[in-house]
Wavefront OBJ file of the C-alpha trace (Angstrom):
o trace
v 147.523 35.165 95.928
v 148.156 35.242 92.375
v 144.545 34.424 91.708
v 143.557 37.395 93.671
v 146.038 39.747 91.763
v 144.791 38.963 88.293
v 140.834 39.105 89.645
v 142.136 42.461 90.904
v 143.703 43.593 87.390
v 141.035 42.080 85.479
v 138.386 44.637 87.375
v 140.658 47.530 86.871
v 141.288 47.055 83.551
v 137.085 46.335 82.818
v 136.667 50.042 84.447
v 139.225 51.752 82.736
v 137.715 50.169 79.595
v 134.262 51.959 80.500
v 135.389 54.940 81.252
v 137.406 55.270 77.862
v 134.325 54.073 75.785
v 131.964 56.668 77.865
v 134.713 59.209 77.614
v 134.623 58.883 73.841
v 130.609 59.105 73.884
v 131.028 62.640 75.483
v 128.990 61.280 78.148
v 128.171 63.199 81.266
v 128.181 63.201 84.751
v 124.396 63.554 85.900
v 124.264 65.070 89.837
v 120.632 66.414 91.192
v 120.335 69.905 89.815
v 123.301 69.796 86.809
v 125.001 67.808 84.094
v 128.750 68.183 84.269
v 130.342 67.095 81.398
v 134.069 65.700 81.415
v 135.990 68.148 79.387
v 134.170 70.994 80.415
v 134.503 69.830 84.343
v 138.637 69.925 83.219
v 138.571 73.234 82.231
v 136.351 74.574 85.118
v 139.219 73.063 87.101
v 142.155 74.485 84.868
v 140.676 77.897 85.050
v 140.868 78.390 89.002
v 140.998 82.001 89.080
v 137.338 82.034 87.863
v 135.877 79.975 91.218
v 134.897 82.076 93.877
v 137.705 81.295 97.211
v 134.249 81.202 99.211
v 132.031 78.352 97.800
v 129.235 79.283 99.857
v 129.523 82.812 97.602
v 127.508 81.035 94.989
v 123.715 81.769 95.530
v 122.866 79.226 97.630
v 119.267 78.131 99.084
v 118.757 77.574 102.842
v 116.277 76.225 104.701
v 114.417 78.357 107.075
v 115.679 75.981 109.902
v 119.043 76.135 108.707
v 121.585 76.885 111.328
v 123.664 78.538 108.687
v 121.610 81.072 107.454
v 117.799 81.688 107.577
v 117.184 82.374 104.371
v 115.101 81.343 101.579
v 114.213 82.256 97.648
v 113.053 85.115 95.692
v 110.723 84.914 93.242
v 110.444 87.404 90.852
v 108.152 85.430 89.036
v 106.591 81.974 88.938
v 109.640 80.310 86.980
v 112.817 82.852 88.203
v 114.849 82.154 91.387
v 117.563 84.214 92.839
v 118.743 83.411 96.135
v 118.434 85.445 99.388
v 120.979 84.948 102.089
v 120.258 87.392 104.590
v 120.090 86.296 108.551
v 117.658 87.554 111.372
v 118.200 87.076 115.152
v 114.012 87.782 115.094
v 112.103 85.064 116.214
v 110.153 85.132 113.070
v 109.707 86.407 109.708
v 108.651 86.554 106.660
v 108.696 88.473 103.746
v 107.200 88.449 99.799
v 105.622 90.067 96.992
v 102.432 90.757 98.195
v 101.198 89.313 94.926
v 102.353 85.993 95.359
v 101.501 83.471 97.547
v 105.397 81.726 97.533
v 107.085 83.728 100.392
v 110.756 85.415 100.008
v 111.827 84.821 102.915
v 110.830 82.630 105.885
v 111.785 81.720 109.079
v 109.322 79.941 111.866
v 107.139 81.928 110.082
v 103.841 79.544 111.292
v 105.082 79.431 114.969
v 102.137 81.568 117.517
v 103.610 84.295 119.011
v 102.717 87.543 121.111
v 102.526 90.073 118.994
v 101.534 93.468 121.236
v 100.110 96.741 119.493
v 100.520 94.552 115.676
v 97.217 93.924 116.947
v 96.340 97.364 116.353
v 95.949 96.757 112.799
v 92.830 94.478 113.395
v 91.565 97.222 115.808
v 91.203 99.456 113.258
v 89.905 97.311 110.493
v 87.166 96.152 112.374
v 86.527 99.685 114.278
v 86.011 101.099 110.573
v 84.153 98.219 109.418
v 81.718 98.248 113.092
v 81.436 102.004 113.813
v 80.824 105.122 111.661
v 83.780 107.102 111.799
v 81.705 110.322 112.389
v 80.704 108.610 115.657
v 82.037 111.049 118.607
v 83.311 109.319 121.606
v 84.006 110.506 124.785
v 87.135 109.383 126.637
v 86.015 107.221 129.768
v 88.077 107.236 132.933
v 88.402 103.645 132.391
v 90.101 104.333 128.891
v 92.081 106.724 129.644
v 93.510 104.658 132.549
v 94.529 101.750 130.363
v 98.239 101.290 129.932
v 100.400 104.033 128.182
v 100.298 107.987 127.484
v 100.423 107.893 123.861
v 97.941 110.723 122.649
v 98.240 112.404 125.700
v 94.266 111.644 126.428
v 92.303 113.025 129.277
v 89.036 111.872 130.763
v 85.946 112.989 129.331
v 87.773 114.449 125.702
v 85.877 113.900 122.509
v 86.856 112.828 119.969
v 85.221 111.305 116.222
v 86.243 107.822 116.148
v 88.079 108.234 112.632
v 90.368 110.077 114.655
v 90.761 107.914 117.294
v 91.503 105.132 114.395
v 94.368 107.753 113.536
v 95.935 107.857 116.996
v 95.507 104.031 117.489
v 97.505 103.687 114.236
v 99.840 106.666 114.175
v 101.188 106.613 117.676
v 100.017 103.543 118.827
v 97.790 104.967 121.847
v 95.561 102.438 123.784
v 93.572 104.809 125.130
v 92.186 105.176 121.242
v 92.054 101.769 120.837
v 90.081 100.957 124.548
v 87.943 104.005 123.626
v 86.590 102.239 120.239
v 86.597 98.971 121.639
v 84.326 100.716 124.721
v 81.849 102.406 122.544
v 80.878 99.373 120.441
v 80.983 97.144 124.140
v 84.695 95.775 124.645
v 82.895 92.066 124.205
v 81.718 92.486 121.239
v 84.176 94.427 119.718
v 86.742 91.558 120.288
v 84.599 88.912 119.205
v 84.234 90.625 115.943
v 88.242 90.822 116.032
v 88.546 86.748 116.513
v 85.645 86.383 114.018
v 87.130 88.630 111.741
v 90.771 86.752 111.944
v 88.592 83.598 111.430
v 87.143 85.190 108.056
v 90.446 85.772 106.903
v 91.409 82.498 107.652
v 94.238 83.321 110.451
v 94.483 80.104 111.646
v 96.638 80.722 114.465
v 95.498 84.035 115.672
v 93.999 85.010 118.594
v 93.131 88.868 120.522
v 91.897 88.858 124.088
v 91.916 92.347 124.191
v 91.732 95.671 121.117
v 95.546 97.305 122.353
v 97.709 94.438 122.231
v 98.507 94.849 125.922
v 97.717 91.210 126.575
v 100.441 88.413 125.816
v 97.415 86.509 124.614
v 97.270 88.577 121.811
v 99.300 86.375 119.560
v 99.228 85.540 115.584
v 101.800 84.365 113.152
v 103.695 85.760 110.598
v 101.798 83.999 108.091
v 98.937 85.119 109.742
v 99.955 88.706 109.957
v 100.718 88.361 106.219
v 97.088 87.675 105.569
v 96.043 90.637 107.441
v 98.326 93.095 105.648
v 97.333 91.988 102.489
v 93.428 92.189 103.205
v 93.524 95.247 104.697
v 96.139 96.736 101.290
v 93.846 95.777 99.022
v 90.440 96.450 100.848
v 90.823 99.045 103.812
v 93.986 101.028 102.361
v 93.129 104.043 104.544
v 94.889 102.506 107.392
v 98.384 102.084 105.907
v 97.981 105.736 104.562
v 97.345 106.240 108.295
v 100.506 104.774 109.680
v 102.703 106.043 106.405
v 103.038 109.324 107.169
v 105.236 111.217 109.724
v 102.673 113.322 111.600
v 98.399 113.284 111.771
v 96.499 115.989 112.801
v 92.869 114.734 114.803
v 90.399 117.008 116.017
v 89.461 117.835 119.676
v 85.380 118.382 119.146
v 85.215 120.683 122.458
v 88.407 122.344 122.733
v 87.910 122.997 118.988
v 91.516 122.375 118.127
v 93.856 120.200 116.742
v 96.324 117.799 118.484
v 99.300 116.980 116.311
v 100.447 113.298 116.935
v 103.742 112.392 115.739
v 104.562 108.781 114.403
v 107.441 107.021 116.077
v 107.824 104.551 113.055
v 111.303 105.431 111.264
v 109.909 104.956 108.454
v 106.833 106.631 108.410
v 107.394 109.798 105.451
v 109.964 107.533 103.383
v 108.568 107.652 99.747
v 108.635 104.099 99.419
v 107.263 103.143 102.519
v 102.914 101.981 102.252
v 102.754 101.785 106.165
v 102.913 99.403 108.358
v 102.375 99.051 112.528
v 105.569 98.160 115.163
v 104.421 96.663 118.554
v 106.452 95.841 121.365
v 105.798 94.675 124.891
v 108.903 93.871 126.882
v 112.661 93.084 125.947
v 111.719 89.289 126.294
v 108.732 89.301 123.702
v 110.796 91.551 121.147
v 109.865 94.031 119.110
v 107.523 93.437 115.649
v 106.797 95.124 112.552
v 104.291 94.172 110.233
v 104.418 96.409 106.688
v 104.625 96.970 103.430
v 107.285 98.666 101.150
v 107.360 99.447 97.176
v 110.378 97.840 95.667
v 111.136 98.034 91.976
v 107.628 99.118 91.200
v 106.230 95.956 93.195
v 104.608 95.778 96.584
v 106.797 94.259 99.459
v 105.555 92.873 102.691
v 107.151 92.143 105.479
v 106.782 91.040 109.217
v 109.487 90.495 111.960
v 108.276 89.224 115.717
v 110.476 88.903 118.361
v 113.160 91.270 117.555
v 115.905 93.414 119.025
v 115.699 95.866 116.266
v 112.680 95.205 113.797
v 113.444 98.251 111.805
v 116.980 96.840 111.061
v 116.080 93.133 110.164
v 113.318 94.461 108.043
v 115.850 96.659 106.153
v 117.883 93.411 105.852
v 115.096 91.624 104.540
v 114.267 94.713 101.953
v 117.586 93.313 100.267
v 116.235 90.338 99.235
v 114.497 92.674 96.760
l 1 2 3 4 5 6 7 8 9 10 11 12 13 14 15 16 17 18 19 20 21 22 23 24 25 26 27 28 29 30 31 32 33 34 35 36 37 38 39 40 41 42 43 44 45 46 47 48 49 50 51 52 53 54 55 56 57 58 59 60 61 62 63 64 65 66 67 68 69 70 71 72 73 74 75 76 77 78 79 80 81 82 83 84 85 86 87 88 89 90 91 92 93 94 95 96 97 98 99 100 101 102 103 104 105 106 107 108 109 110 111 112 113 114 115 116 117 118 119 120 121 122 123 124 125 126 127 128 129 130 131 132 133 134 135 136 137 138 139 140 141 142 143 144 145 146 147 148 149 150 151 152 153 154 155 156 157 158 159 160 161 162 163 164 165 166 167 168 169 170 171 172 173 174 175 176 177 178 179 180 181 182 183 184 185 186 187 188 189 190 191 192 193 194 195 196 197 198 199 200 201 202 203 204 205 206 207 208 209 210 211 212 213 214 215 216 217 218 219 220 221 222 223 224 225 226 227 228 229 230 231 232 233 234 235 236 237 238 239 240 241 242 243 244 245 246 247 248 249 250 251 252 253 254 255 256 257 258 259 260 261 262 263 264 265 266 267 268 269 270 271 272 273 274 275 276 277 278 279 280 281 282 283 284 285 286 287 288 289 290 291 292 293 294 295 296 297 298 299 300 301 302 303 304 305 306 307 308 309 310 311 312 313 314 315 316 317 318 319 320
């Protein structure tokens, strides 16, 4: 027993010996992202009114699978970081300088879903890439049939299809988009959607159809970020499109305008690009793919699978 004791002593005395000498070194404390020195952890400690009563209050970075918080970084510039702690119930999104390939904020960001009249925005990018927009079109029974009264279209109206682009965008109406799609042959005007996504290397998307209506219709967010970004820095007629509040298009035989109004909320706001919602059902959620200026830099965003995408894009806008 006493053998034990004085191993015992002889131990504690060898570490308090180390610690003095390393004490007197001003040696540090080394952890994964900070040196702590002794003296300077004491008066951290001593001067408790400075710590926040929340630890968590300290910018913090999360996962995107974290089950605290799905949040991520911001970077204002290859070497800054500030944390963003904002939470979505969406079941996807993303956001980032449009500049920059490192995303702001992600969450299940690469995981396929349906993504409903997003697909829109590929409608019109290939319509104005496929067919002159001078091109008049006559409404078929068949179009005017398809899903939804947005546009208010009746069989046999003609229309340019640069106007039809407009109500596609601006009000969403899949009459416009089945129109377009019909005049180039539906076929072929999806294939040249798929092959389109595949030039823009979308990995994950997919349209069956030019409205959206289809649950096959599905894409990414990453995808949808590639998308955006093509179309803002090569097509930027279409975001003009979906920015503002109202668009006027042209009825060739009545010889009047039809005023279509844009449900978007933010559609008019000074700092909004444009952008396209799409929603299908309460189970699939509602998405918004768009872009925003911030601080004299362009924002995008996209939220899939959400109760309110207007409101957890507005949450992600913080991270900016």
């Amino acid at each position: 027993m006493k053998t034990q004791s004085l191993f015992f002593i002889l131990i504690i005395s060898a570490v308090l010996m180390f610690l003095k000498t390393n004490a007197n070194k001003n040696d540090v404390f080394s952890g994964a992202s900070a040196n702590i020195s002794i003296e300077n952890l004491k008066d951290s400690v001593s001067n408790s009114s400075s710590l926040p009563k929340n630890p968590l209050s300290y910018p913090v970075k999360f996962s995107a699978s974290s089950a605290i918080s799905n949040s991520s970084e911001i970077f204002d510039d290859e070497n800054s970081k500030i944390s963003c702690a904002v939470s979505i119930s969406a079941k996807a999104g993303l956001a980032k300088y449009i500049d920059q390939n490192k995303n702001t904020f992600e969450f299940n960001e690469k995981n396929v879903l349906p993504i409903a009249s997003v697909s829109k925005l590929m409608t019109a990018l290939v319509a104005m890439e496929k067919i002159s927009g001078d091109k008049e079109i006559r409404l078929s029974e068949k179009a005017v049939n398809t899903e939804g009264i947005a546009g208010e279209f009746v069989v046999n109206e003609l229309f340019r299809a640069k106007d039809l682009i407009k109500a596609a965008l601006a009000v969403s109406s899949n009459d416009a988009a089945a129109a377009l799609a019909e005049s180039f042959g539906e076929k072929k005007f999806v294939e040249a959607m798929n092959k389109k996504a595949e030039d823009l290397n979308m990995k994950n998307a997919y349209f069956m159809e030019p409205t959206g209506l289809s649950l096959l219709n599905q894409s990414t967010a990453v995808d949808l970020a590639k998308l955006v970004s093509y179309i803002y820095y090569n097509k930027p007629e279409i975001l003009e499109i979906t920015s503002q509040k109202e668009k006027n298009i042209f009825d060739l035989e009545k010889g009047k305008f039809k005023k279509l109004v844009n449900t978007n909320i933010f559609a008019g706001n000074a700092d909004f690009i444009g952008g396209k919602t799409g929603f299908l059902n309460e189970d699939t959620g509602r998405n918004l793919a768009a872009l925003f200026l911030k601080n004299g830099r362009v924002v995008l965003t996209v939220v899939l699978g959400s109760e309110n995408a207007f409101e957890e894009t507005k949450k992600l806008l913080t991270c900016f």
